[in-house]
N, CA, C and O atoms as a GROMACS GRO file, in nm:
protein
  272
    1UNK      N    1   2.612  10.749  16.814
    1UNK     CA    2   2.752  10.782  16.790
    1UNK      C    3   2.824  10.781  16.925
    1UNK      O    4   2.780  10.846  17.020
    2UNK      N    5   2.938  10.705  16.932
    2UNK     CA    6   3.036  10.718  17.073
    2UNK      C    7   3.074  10.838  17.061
    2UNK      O    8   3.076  10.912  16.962
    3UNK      N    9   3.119  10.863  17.218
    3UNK     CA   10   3.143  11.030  17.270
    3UNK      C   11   3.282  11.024  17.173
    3UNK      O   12   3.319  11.128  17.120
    4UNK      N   13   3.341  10.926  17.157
    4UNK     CA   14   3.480  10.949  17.081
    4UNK      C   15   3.499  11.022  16.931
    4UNK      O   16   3.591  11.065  16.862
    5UNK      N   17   3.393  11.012  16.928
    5UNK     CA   18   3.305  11.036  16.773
    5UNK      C   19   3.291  11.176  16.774
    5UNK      O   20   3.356  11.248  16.698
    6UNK      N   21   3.191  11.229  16.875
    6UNK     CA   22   3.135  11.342  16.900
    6UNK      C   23   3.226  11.438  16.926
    6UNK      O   24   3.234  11.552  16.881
    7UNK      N   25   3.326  11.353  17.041
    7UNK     CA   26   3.438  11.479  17.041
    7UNK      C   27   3.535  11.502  16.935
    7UNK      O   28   3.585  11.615  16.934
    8UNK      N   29   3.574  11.414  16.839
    8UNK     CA   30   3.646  11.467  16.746
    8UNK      C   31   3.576  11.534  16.624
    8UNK      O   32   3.647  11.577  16.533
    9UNK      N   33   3.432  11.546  16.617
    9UNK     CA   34   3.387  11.626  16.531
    9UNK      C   35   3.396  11.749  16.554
    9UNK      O   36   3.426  11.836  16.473
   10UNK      N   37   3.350  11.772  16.748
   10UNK     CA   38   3.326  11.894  16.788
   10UNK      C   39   3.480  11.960  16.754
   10UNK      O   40   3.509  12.074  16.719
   11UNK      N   41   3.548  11.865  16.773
   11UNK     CA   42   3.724  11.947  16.787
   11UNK      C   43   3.739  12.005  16.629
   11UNK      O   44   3.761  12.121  16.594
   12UNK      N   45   3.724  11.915  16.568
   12UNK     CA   46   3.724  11.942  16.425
   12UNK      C   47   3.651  12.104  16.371
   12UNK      O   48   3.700  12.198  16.308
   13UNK      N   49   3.496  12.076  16.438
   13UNK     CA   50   3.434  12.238  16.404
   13UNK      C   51   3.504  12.338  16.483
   13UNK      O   52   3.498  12.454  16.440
   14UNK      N   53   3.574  12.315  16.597
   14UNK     CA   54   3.667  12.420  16.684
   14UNK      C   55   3.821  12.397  16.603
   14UNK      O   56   3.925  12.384  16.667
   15UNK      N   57   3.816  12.396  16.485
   15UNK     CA   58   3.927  12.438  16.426
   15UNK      C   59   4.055  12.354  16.454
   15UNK      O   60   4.162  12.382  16.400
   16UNK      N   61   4.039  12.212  16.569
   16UNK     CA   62   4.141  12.151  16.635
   16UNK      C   63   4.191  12.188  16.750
   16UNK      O   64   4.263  12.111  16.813
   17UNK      N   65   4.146  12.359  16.813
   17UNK     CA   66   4.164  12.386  16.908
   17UNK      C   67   4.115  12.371  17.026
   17UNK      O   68   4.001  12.410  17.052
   18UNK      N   69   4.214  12.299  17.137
   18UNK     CA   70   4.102  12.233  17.232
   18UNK      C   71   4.075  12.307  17.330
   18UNK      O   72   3.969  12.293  17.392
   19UNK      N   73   4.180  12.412  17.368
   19UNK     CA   74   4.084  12.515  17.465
   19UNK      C   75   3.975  12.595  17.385
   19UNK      O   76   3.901  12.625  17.478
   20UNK      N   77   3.937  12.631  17.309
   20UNK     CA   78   3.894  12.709  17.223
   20UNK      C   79   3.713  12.617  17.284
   20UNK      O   80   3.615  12.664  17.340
   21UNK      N   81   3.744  12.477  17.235
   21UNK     CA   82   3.641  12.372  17.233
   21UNK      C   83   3.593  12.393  17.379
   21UNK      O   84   3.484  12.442  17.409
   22UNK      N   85   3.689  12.349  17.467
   22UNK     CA   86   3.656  12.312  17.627
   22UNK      C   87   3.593  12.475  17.664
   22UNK      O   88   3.498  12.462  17.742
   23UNK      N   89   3.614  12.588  17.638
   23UNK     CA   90   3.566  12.743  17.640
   23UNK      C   91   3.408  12.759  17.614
   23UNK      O   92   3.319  12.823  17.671
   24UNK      N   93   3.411  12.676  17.508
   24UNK     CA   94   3.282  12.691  17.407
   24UNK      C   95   3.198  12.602  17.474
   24UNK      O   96   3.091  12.660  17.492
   25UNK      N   97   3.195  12.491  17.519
   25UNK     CA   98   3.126  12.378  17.569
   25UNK      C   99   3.096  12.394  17.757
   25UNK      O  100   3.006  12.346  17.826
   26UNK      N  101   3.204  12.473  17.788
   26UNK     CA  102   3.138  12.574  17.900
   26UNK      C  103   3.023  12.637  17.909
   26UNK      O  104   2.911  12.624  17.957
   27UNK      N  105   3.109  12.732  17.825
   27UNK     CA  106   2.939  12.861  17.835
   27UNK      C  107   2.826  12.813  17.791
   27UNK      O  108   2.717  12.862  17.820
   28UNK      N  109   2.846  12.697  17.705
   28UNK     CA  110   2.672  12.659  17.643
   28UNK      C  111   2.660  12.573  17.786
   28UNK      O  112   2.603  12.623  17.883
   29UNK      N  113   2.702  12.479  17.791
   29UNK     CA  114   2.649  12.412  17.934
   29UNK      C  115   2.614  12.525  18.040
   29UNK      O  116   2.520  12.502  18.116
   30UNK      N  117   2.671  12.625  18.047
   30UNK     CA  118   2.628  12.757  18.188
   30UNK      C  119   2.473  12.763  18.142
   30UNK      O  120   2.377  12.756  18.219
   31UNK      N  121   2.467  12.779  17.989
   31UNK     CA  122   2.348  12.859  17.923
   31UNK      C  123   2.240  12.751  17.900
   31UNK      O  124   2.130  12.796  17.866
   32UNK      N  125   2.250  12.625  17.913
   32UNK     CA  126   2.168  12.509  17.959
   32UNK      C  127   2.136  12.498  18.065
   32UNK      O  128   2.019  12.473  18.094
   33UNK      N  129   2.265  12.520  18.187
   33UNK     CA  130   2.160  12.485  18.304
   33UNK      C  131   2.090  12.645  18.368
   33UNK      O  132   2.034  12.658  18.477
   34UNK      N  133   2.107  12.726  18.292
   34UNK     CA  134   2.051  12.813  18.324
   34UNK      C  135   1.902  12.834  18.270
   34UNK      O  136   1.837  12.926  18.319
   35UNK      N  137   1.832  12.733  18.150
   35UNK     CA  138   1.722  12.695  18.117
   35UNK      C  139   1.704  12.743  17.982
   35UNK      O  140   1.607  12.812  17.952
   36UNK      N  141   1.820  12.700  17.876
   36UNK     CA  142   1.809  12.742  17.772
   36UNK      C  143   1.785  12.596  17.691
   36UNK      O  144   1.842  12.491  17.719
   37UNK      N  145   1.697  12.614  17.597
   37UNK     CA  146   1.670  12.496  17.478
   37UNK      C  147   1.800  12.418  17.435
   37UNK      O  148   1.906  12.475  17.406
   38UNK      N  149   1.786  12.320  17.434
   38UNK     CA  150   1.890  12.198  17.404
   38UNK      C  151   1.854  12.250  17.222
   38UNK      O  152   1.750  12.304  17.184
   39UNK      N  153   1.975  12.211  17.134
   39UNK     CA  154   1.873  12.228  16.995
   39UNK      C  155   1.955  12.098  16.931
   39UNK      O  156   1.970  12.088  16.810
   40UNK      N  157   2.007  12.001  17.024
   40UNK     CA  158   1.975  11.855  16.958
   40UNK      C  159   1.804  11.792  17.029
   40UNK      O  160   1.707  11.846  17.081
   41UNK      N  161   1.842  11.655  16.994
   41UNK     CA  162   1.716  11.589  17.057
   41UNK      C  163   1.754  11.505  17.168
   41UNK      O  164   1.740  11.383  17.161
   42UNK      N  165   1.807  11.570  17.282
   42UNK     CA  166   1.881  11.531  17.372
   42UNK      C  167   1.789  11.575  17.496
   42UNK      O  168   1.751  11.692  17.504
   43UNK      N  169   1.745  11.464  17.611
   43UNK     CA  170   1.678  11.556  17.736
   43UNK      C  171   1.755  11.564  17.836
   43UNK      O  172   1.825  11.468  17.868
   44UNK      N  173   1.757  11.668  17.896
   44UNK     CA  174   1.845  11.775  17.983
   44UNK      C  175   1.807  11.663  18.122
   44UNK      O  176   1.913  11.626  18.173
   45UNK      N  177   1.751  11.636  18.153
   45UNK     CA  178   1.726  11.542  18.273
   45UNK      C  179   1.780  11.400  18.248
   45UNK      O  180   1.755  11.328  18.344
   46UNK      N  181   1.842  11.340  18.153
   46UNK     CA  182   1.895  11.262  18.155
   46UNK      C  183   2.023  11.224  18.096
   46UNK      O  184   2.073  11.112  18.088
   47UNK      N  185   2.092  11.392  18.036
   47UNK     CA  186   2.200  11.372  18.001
   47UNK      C  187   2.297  11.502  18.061
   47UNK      O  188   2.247  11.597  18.120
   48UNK      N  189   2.430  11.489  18.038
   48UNK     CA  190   2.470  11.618  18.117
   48UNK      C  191   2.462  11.782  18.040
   48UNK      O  192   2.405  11.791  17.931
   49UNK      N  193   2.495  11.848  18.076
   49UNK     CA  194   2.466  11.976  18.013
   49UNK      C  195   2.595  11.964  17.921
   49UNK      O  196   2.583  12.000  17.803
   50UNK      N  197   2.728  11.913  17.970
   50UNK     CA  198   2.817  11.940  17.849
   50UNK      C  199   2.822  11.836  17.740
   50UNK      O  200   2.847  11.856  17.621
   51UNK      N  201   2.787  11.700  17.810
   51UNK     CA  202   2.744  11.640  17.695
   51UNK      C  203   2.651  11.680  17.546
   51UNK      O  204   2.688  11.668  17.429
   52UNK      N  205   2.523  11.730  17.599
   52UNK     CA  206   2.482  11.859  17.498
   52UNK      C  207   2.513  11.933  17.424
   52UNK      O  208   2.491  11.944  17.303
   53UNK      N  209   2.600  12.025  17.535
   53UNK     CA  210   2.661  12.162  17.431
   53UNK      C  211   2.734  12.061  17.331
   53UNK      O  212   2.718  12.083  17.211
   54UNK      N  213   2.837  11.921  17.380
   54UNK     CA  214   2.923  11.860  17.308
   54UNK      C  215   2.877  11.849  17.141
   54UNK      O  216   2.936  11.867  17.035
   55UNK      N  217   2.708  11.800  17.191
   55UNK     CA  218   2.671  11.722  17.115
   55UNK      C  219   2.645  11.822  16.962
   55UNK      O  220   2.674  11.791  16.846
   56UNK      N  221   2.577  11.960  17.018
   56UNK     CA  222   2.552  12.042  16.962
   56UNK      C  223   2.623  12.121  16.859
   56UNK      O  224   2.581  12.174  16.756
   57UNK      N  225   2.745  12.115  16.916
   57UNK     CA  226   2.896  12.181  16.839
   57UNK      C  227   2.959  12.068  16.701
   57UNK      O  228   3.010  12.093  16.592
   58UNK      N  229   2.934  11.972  16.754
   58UNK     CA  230   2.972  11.851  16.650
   58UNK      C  231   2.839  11.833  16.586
   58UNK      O  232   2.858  11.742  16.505
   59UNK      N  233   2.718  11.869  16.578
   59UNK     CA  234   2.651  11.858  16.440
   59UNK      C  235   2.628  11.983  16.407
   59UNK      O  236   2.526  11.999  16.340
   60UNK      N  237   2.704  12.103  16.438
   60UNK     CA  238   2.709  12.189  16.406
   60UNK      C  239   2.597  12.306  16.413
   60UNK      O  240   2.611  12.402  16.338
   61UNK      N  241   2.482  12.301  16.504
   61UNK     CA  242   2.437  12.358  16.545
   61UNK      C  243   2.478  12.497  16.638
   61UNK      O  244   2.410  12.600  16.633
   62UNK      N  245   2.579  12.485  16.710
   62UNK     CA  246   2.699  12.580  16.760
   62UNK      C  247   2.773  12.604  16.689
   62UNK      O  248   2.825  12.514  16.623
   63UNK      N  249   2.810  12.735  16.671
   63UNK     CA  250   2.946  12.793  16.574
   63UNK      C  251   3.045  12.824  16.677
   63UNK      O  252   3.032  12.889  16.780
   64UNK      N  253   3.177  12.747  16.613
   64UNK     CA  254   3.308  12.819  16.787
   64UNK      C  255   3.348  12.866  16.733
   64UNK      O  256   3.374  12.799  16.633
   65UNK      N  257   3.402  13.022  16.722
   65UNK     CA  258   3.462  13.098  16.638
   65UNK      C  259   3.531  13.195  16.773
   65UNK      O  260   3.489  13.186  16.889
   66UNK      N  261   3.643  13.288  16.729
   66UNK     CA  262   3.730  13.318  16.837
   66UNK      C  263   3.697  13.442  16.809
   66UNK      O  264   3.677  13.465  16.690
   67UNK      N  265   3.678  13.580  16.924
   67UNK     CA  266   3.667  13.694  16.910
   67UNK      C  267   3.796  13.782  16.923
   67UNK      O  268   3.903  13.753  16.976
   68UNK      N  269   3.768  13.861  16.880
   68UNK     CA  270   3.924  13.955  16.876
   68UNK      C  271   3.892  14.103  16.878
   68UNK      O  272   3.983  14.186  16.876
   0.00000   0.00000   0.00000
């Protein structure tokens, strides 16, 4: 799937909101390179960490939900 793909799914599970998205795809990338499990089938040594989180949020493995 092109990243064009990926990112409008991920935007889609972030409700359309794109800071909300770019927030969310942070902290999981912090929490990747800090040595946390990828939970696509993606390897961390050859792809970037936000590509990941990206990837992760658009098949829905990540939930972006807003706290209050």
């Amino acid at each position: 799937m092109r990243i064009e793909q990926v990112t409008a799914k991920a935007l889609e599970n972030a409700k359309f909101d794109r800071y909300l998205l770019a927030t969310a795809v942070g902290k999981r990338a912090h929490e990747l390179s800090n040595g946390a499990m990828p939970l696509v089938n993606m390897d961390p040594k050859k792809s970037k960490y936000t590509d990941i989180a990206l990837h992760e949020i658009a098949e829905g493995k990540i939930f972006v939900t807003i706290e209050e």
